[in-house]
N, C-alpha and C positions, 0 to 999 in steps of 0.2 A: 698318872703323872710320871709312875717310875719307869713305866715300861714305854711312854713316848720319850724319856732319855737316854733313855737303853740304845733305843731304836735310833738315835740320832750319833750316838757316840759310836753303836757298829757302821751305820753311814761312814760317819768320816774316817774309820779304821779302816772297809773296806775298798773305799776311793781311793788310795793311791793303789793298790794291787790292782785293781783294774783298770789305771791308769798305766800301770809298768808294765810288767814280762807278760802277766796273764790275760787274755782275752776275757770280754765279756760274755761270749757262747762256754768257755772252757768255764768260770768262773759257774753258771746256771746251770749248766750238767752238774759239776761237782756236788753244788747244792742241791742238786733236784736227787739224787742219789743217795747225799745224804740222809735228805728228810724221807724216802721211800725206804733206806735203813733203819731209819728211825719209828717210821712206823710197821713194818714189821717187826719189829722188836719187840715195841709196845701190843702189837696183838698174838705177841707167842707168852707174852708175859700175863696179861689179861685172861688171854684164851687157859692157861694152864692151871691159873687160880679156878677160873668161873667152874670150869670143867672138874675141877677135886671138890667145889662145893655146890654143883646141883644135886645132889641127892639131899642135903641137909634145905637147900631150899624147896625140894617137891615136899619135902616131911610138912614142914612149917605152912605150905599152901595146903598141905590136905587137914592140917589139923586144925586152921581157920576155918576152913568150909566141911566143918566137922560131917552133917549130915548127908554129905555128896559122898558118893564112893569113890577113894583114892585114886582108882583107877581113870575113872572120870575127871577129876583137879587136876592127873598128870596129862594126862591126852590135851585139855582142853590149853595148859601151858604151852605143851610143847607143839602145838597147832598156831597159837599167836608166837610163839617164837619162830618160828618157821618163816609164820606170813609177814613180822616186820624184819627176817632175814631178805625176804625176795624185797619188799619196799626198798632198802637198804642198798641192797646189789642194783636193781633198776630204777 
């Protein structure tokens, strides 16, 4: 409910600027730019946490699957992270 108000009050905020000086193409660049800054952002952000705590999560997957050799928990991880990396990309 909040966020179909939201989304009606940027509406009418953004109607007269694309009514006045700025174009409609000029206006979908700006934003199409912004939101590809924005998500780069979010995955230099993400990526920098995930990346300082895989080691604390391989520990945690080999000490659940205590009987499996560690070596074996990490490979078999980093094998499905891999393959839902390629699902992801194509």
């Amino acid at each position: 409910m909040l966020a179909q108000f939201i989304g009606i009050m940027g509406g009418m905020a953004v109607s007269p600027v694309l009514a006045g000086s700025l174009g409609i193409k000029a206006m979908l660049i700006w934003y199409g730019m912004l939101a590809f800054a924005l998500l780069l952002l979010a995955g230099a952000i993400l990526g920098f946490f995930q990346l300082g705590l895989a080691p604390i999560f391989m520990e945690v997957a080999s000490d659940v699957c205590k009987p499996a050799p560690e070596a074996t928990t990490q490979g078999v991880l980093w094998m499905f992270g891999q393959g839902i990396s390629v699902l992801f990309i194509f």
